[in-house]
C-alpha positions, 0 to 999 in steps of 0.5 A: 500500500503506497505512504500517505504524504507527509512532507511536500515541496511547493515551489512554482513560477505560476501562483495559480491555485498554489494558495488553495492546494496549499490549504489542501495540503495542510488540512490533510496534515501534510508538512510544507516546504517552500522557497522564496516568493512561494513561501511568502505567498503561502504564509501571507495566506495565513499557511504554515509553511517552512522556507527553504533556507530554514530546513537545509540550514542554507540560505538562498544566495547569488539572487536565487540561483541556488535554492534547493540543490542540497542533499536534504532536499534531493535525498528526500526526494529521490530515497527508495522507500522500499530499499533499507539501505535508502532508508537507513541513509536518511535515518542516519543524516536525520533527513525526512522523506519528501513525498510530493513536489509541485514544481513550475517553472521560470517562464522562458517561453513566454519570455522570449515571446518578446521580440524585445527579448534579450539574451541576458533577459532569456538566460535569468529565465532558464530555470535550473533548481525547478527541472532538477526537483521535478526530474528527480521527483519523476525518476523516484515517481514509484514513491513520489509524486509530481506534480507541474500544471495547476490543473492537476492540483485538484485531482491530486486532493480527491485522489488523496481523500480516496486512498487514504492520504496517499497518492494512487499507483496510477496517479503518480505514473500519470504525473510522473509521465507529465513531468518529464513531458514538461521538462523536455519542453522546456529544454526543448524550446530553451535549445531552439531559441539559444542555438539561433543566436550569437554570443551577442543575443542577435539572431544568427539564422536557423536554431544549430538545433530544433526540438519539437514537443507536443502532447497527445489531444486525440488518437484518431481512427486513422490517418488520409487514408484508412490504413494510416494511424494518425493523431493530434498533439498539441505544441507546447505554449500553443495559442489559444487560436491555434486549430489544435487548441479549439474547443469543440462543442459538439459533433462526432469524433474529429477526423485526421483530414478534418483537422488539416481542412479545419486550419486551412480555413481558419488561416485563411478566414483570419486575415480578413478584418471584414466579417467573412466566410472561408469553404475549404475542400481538399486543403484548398479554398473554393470559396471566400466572401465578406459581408456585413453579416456572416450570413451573407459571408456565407451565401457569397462563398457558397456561391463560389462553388457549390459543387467543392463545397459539398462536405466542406469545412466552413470558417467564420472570423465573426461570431455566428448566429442562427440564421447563419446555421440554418443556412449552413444546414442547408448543405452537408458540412463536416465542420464549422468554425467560429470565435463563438456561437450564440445560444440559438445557433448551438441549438440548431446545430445541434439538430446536425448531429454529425456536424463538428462545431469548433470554438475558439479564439481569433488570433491577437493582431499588433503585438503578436508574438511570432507565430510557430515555425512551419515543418515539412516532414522528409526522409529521415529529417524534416524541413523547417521554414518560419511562418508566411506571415508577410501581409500586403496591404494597397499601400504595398503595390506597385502600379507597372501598367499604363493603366491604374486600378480604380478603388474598388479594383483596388480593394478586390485586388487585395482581397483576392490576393489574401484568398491566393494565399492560401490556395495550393500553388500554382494558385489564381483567384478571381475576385470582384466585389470582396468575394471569389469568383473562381479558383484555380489550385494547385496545378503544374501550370499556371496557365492551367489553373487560370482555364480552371478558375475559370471553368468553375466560374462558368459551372456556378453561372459567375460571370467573370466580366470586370473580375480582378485576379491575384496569382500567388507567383510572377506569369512567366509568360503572357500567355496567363495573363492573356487567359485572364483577358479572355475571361473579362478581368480589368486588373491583376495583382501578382509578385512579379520578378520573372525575366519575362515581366517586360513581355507581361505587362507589355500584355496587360497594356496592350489589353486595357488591363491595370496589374499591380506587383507586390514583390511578396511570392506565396507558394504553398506547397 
């Protein structure tokens, strides 16, 4: 039978609960030791608790660098209850066993979030007593517990209560997997962001070492394909607008493909300021409109192509209500995403069963830290790029024809340009009035995925008659731009950069067409 607690070790970065799991700890007669601001926090509280420096007879020192790294500290802890020797050890040293560590850690991650960070600032923030207690609490986890998120700190009490002071079997394997997944985080991502500086702090291109860490949300029935296993993690220090942080409200099980459509529209969905709708099918957006409501968001983007839609997974980037849902149901849709639903319109969802509804927050604008690197997975490695995150806004453009796009040309433009973003490359977008008329992805030729932007166009009865079109890299012949012609554009926006640029604005002059370059490419392979 495990031994009921006595003795507990509280030192954390993050205060969160720590007050209440404290008073816990002491209502059970369980003894505590505590550090610095800790102890501080729990005594202010009315907790009796004793400070670090007290029981090792070692005060802290060099600005609190060292703390717990003591024998008394870390023979309690890591001592093999069920071995004589262990216990005879600290019978003869006169050191008591500590049975439970609740450890965080110093914030570096969120330190050096601040692009202002700098390296003195991101080294005073690498934890060292903090991991050492929590690995040796882990290693000895068969007769300590260890706990590092405060969410766990409530369920540590009930299993207390149900098992007689002590804590399960179970439990403590349970906390002790946690902790070694938090400490491998923490080096992990302590090593991705040294290893891309100089001695100096400056950034000296890609981290000499890349460390990787998630943790398991869902297993999955299966992978893109039936016979793929598959599941989701989370990144460590994850947003709470990322896909893998959604929260969602009802529907069956999430599929592998549903997850990776679902971030596809929510990225794309997102950088509109407008209320707007994204339908995605296969990765790719076959529809995309702004609107004064979500509703009419909906019923434009719908009206791209109604045939893709079908079974696709549909994003707003406004909250969503009833008459939204009820449009939306009038089509099959796997999945609908949104920053928030009203009452109404989750109880008409909730008449689809097997539609999944996702809720979760819209990324934050100015300020933001930079998002996650993106990864590539290759035989026996992987490529990592950072994220594509270069907006381009009208004051951007660079007019290379005679003739100059009018506002609203203008403001087409850049719409449809943010919609090419996100469309597998070769991508062409047609676009007129904050909305898409037809999409072109994914092709090996250029040419090719203009006829086809144009032929699904034609399928939903769109005429592309004063159209603009965005193309996500430079025509590198006129015969793109000659297409688009034919079809009834008045202006295009695309990168620009070919050898053959002369020849292609040459093209749009002798058309009546505007074009605009931005000198931003976005192929997305």
């Amino acid at each position: 039978m495990p031994q009921a607690i006595a003795q507990a070790l509280l030192s954390v970065s993050d205060k969160t609960g720590i007050v209440e799991l404290a008073r816990g700890l002491a209502a059970r007669g369980v003894a505590l030791l505590s550090t610095g601001g800790t102890a501080k926090t729990l005594a202010a509280a009315g907790i009796p608790v004793v400070e670090i420096g007290a029981y090792t007879g070692f005060p802290e020192m060099l600005d609190g660098r060292v703390k717990t790294l003591h024998p008394r500290v870390h023979a309690g802890i890591l001592a093999r209850r069920d071995v004589a020797a262990h216990r005879d050890a600290l019978a003869a040293a006169g050191i008591p066993g500590i049975d439970l560590v609740v450890v965080n850690l110093y914030p570096f991650r969120e330190t050096v979030a601040d692009p202002a960070c700098t390296l003195d600032a991101a080294i005073e923030n690498i934890d060292i007593g903090g991991p050492t207690l929590v690995r040796a609490a882990a290693k000895n986890w068969a007769h300590v517990g260890v706990v590092v998120d405060p969410a766990d700190y409530d369920g540590v009490i009930a299993d207390l209560d149900a098992h007689a002071g002590a804590l399960s079997e179970a439990l403590r394997f349970r906390l002790m997997q946690r902790a070694f997944t938090h400490t491998a985080a923490y080096d992990g991502a302590i090593a991705n962001w040294v290893t891309a500086r100089a001695s100096d702090g400056s950034v000296r291109g890609m981290p000499q070492s890349f460390h990787l860490a998630g943790e398991l949300v869902q297993e999955m029935r299966y992978g893109e394909n039936p016979h793929q296993q598959a599941a989701l993690y989370r990144e460590a220090g994850a947003a709470a607008s990322a896909i893998a942080s959604a929260h969602q409200l009802q529907g069956k099980e999430l599929s592998y493909n549903n997850v990776a459509d679902a971030d596809a529209a929510w990225q794309c969905v997102t950088r509109f300021d407008e209320a707007a709708c994204v339908i995605v099918k296969h990765a790719n957006p076959c529809g995309v409109a702004c609107a004064e409501t979500t509703v009419e968001a909906y019923r434009r983007a719908f009206a791209t192509d109604p045939t893709s839609a079908f079974g696709g997974i549909i994003a707003f980037n406004r909250g969503v209500d009833a008459a939204t849902v009820e449009a939306v149901a009038g089509q099959f849709a796997e999945v609908l995403i949104a920053p928030g639903f009203t009452r109404e319109a989750l109880a008409l969802a909730a008449s689809k069963k097997n539609l999944r509804v996702l809720e979760l927050a819209l990324p934050a604008k100015a300020g933001a830290a930079a998002p996650s690197p993106d990864l590539k997975r290759i035989g026996g490695g992987f490529l990592v790029q950072s994220a594509d995150t270069r907006e381009v806004g009208a004051a951007d453009l660079t007019v290379v024809t005679k003739k100059a796009p009018g506002a609203d040309e203008l403001a087409d433009l850049v719409f449809a340009w943010r919609v090419a973003w996100f469309v597998k490359s070769n991508a062409i977008v047609f676009g007129r009035g904050g909305r898409t008329l037809g999409i072109g992805a994914g092709q090996m030729s250029r040419v090719d995925s203009t006829r086809i932007a144009a032929i699904k166009a034609g399928h939903a009865g769109l005429s592309l008659a004063g159209s603009v079109v965005a193309s996500d890299a430079f025509f590198p012949f006129r015969d793109g731009l000659d297409v688009v012609a034919e079809q009834g554009a008045t202006a295009v926006i695309q990168p620009g950069g070919s050898v053959r640029d002369d020849e292609v604005i040459a093209a749009a002059d002798e058309r009546g067409i505007a074009m605009v370059f931005t000198g931003v490419r976005h192929f997305r392979h």
